[in-house]
LUMVO-695053 format. One line per field, with one value per residue (C-alpha): x, y, z; residue in one letter; residue number from 1; chain. Coordinates in nm, 2 decimals, padded with zeros to 4 digits. Example, Ala and Ser with C-alpha at 12.3 -4.5 7.8 and 13.67 -1.06 7.14 Angstrom:
BEGIN
u: (01.23  01.37)
v: (-00.45  -00.11)
w: (00.78  00.71)
code: (a  s)
pos: (1  2)
unit: (A  A)
***
This chain:
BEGIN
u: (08.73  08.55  08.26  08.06  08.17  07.92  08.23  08.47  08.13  08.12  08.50  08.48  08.21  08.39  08.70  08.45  08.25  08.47  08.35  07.98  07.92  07.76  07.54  07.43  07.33  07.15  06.95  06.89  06.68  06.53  06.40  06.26  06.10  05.91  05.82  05.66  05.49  05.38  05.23  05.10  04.88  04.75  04.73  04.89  05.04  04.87  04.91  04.95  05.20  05.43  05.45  05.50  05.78  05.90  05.97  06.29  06.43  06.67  06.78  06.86  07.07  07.30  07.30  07.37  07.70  07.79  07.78  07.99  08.26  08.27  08.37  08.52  08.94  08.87  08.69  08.53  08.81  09.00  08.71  08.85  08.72  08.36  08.28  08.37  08.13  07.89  07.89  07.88  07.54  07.43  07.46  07.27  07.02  07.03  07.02  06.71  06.51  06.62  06.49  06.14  06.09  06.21  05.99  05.68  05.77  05.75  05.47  05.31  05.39  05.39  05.01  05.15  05.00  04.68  04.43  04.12  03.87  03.84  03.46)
v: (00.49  00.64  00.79  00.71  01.00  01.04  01.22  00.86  00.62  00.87  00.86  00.49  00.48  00.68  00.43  00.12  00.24  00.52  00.69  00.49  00.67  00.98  00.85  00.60  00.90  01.09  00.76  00.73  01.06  01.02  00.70  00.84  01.14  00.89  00.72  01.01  01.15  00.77  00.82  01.13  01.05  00.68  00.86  00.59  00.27  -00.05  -00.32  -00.62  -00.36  -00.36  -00.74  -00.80  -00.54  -00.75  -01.02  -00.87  -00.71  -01.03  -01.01  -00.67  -00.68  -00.96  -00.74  -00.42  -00.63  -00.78  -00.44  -00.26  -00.55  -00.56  -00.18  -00.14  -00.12  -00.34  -00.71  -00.83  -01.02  -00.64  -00.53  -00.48  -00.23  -00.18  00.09  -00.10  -00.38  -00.12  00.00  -00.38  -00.40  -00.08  -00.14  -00.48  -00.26  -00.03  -00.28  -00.43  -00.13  00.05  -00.22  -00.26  00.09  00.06  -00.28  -00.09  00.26  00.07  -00.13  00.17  00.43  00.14  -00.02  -00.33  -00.35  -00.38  -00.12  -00.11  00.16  00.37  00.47)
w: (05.89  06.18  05.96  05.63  05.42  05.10  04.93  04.98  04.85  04.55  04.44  04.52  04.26  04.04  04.05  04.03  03.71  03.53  03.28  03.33  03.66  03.50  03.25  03.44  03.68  03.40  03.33  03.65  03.68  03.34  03.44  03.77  03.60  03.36  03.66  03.88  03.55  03.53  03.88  03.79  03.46  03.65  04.00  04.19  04.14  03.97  04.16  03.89  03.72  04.03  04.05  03.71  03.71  04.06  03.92  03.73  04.07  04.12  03.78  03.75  04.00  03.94  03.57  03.79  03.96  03.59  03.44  03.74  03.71  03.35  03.35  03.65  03.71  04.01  04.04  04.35  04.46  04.49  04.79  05.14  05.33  05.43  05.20  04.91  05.03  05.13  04.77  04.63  04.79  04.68  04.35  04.35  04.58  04.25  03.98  04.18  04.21  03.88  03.68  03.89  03.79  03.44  03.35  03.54  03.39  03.02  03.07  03.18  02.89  02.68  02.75  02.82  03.20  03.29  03.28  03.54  03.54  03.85  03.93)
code: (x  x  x  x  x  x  x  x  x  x  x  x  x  x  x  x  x  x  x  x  x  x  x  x  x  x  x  x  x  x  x  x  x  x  x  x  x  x  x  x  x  x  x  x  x  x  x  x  x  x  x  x  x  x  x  x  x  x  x  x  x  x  x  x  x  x  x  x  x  x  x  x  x  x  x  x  x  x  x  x  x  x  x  x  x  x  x  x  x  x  x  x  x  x  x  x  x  x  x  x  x  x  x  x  x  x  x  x  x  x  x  x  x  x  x  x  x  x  x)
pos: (1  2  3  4  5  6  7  8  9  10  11  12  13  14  15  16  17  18  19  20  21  22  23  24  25  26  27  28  29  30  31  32  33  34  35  36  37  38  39  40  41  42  43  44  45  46  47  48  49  50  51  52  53  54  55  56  57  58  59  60  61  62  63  64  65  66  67  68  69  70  71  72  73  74  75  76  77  78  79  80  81  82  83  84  85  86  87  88  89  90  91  92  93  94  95  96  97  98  99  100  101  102  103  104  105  106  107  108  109  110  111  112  113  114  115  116  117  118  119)
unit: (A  A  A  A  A  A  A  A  A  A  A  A  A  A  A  A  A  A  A  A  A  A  A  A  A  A  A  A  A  A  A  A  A  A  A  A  A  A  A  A  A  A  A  A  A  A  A  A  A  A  A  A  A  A  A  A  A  A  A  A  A  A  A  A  A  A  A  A  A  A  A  A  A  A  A  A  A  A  A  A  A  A  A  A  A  A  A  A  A  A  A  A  A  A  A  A  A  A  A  A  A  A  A  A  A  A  A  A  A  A  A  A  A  A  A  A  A  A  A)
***
């Protein structure tokens, strides 16, 4: 394998999460719409928000790898080549980020962060 093909990483994912791989999509972009519409209402990011929401970055993605081997037709132990390891890290990458937005994106809509004025 000469070249990273996007095509290969995507049936790759197919064969690692099944029948999870589209929902998980279409969560993925309702999340990140909440998110930017988030952005929009506070017009920028709170900083306590974000690194409250940090702090579950390390645990959502060891979930992210739990979840993909629970479901998935393959383990870890089946990974050889590097797109399978590049796809490993990805979805601890995912897992990580995904649930930074998700914990800042519900303690924003939620009122759970903190609020400051802006003069």
């Amino acid at each position: 394998m000469k070249e990273l093909d996007p095509l290969i990483l995507l049936a790759v994912f197919q064969e690692m999460l099944g029948a999870w791989l589209w929902p998980l999509i279409a969560v993925a972009v309702l999340g990140t719409l909440a998110f930017v519409l988030l952005l929009v209402r506070d017009r920028g990011l709170r900083a306590r928000q974000l690194v409250g929401a940090q702090a579950l970055a390390l645990p959502g993605g060891a979930l992210a790898l739990w979840i993909m081997a629970s479901v998935s037709s393959s383990g870890f132990t089946d990974a050889a080549g590097p797109a399978d390891w590049i796809l490993i890290t990805l979805v601890f990458m995912l897992g990580a980020v995904g649930a930074t937005i998700v914990a800042y994106t519900l303690a924003g809509w939620l009122g759970l962060g903190a609020r400051t004025r802006h003069t």
